[in-house]
KOLGU-787490 format. One record per residue (C-alpha): z, x, y; residue in one letter. Coordinates in steps of 0.5 Angstrom, whole numbers, plus 500, padded with zeros to 3 digits. Each point is the difference from the previous one (the first is absolute). Example, Ala and Ser with C-alpha at 12.3 -4.5 7.8 and 13.67 -1.06 7.14 Angstrom:
residues 2
516525491a 498502507s 
This chain:
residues 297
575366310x 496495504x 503494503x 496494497x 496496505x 503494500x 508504500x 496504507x 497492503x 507498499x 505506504x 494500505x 501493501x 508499498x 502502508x 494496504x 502493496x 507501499x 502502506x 501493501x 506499497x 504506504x 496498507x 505498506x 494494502x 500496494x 508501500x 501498507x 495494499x 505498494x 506500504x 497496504x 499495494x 508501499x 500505495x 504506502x 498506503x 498507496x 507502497x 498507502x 496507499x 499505495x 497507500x 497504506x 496497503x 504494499x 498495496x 502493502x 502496493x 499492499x 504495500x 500498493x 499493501x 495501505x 496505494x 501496495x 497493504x 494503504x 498504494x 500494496x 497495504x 494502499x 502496493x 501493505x 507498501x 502501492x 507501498x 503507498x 500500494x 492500500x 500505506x 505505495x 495499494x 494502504x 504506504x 502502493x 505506501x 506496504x 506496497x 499493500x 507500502x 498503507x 494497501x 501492499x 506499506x 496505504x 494495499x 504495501x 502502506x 494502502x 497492500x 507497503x 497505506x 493499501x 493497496x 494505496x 495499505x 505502505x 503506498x 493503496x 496499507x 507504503x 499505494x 493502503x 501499506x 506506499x 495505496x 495500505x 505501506x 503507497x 492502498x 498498506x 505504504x 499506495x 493500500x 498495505x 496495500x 493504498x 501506495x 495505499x 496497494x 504492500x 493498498x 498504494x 507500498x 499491500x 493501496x 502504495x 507497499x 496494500x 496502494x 505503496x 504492500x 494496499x 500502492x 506499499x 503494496x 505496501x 503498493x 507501499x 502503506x 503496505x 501503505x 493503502x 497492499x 505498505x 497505505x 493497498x 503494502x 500502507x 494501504x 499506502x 502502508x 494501505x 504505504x 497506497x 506503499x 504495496x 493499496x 501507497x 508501499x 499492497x 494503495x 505507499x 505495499x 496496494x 499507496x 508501501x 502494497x 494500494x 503507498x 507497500x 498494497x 496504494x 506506500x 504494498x 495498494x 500507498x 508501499x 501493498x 494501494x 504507499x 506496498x 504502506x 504495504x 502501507x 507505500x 497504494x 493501504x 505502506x 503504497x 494504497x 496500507x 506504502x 500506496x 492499499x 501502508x 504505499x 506496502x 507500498x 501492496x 503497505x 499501506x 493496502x 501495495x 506498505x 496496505x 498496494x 507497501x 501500492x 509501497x 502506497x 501496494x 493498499x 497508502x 506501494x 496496495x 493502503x 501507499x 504499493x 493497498x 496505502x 504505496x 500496494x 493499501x 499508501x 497499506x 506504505x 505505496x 506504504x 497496507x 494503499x 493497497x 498502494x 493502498x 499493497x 503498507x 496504504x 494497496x 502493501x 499500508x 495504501x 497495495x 502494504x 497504506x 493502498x 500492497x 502498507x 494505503x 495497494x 500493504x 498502506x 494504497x 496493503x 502503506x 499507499x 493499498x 498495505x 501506505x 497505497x 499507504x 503497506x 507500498x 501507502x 497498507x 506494499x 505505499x 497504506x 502494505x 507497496x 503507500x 501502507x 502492502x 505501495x 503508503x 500496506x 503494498x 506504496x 501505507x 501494504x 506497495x 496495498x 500501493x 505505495x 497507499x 500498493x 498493497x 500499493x 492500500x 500509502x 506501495x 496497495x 493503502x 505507500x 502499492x 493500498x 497504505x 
């Protein structure tokens, strides 16, 4: 099977564009706001894990310095539990403006010292990025607009991975659309993401910060709803998410279209970005964008 083109934009993209929350720059900028510093590596190479705090704030602040319970309803999969004192936490150190500008700073800095200042095909990377965002409709998303909010960086570099940044949040931002529209809340869709990937239940949903108790109710309503029996995804379960996701990849179609023919040329320059970025430790060798590009393809 295929991978959709919007799932293979996605997995391309994912390691470019995430890496800023793994990279030691933007941890080093952080701590020197007053968070603590990266908690530690995991994988080979190792890859340095965020502070909570310091993830939740710098990623919100695109929203404005808006309280945690907003930036736990646009993230949509962490518990609010978790998430609203590491926000609160996160403004009793630092301000929006500052740590967003620290969070660009940092993700240029580790793409910089990857693949230094001008990689092969920077400016027909930033063209066409430039042309997949530009259709996109800020409705209902709230963390693409708040990165439409910010102006585009000069520096080239920066303008690329702020584009690239663009797409990610407007695929998060529609993914959530889609399982919400399923009927979904945030534990039951951890919970069938993980064996949609192939995963054991519960293991990737940990980084989501939810208690035994709530993954216990979350996966007693799945049963009883058909969607997972035995630990495992029925047929209606597996239809469900894959439903979810090709619902996901349908809004994305804007910027499909507005790319054309050249979206193999695209692919061409981000995949070889994202080997290196990976091979130097600057992102986990498996993110959620290849293992959900792997389910389908």
């Amino acid at each position: 099977m295929t991978t959709p083109p919007a799932r293979a934009l996605g997995a391309a993209l994912e390691p470019i564009t995430g890496q800023v929350y793994f990279s030691p720059e933007a941890h080093a900028l952080y701590a020197g706001l007053g968070f603590r510093p990266s908690p530690g590596a995991m994988g080979e190479p190792p890859v340095a894990l965020p502070d909570g705090p310091a993830y939740f704030t710098s990623r919100g602040s695109v929203l404005g310095q808006v309280p945690g319970e907003l930036v736990a309803a646009a993230f949509g999969v962490f518990n609010p539990e978790v998430v609203v004192p590491a926000v609160d936490r996160g403004w009793s150190l630092t301000d929006a403006a500052t740590i967003c500008a620290a969070r660009t700073e940092g993700a240029v800095g580790q793409l910089r010292r990857v693949l230094g200042d001008a990689p092969d095909g920077l400016a027909r990377a930033d063209e066409l990025l430039a042309r997949a965002v530009a259709p996109l409709r800020p409705e209902g998303r709230a963390l693409f607009s708040g990165l439409l909010s910010l102006d585009v960086p000069d520096d080239p570099l920066a303008a690329m991975w702020r584009r690239g940044d663009l797409l990610r949040e407007f695929r998060g931002d529609s993914h959530i659309a889609a399982w919400i529209s399923a009927g979904l809340d945030a534990t039951e869709i951890g919970l069938l993401t993980e064996l949609y990937w192939g995963l054991p239940m519960r293991t990737y949903i940990r980084t989501r910060a939810w208690t035994d108790d709530q993954l216990d109710a979350a996966e007693a309503r799945l049963v009883d709803r058909g969607l997972v029996a035995d630990g495992a995804l029925t047929d209606a379960g597996r239809t469900l998410r894959e439903d979810v996701e090709a619902r996901t990849d349908a809004q994305l179609q804007p910027a499909i279209d507005a790319l054309g023919g050249d979206l193999d040329e695209l692919l061409g320059l981000l995949r070889p970005w994202g080997a290196a970025l990976r091979a130097a430790g600057a992102y986990p060798a498996d993110g959620p964008h290849d293992l959900a590009a792997s389910a389908s393809g």
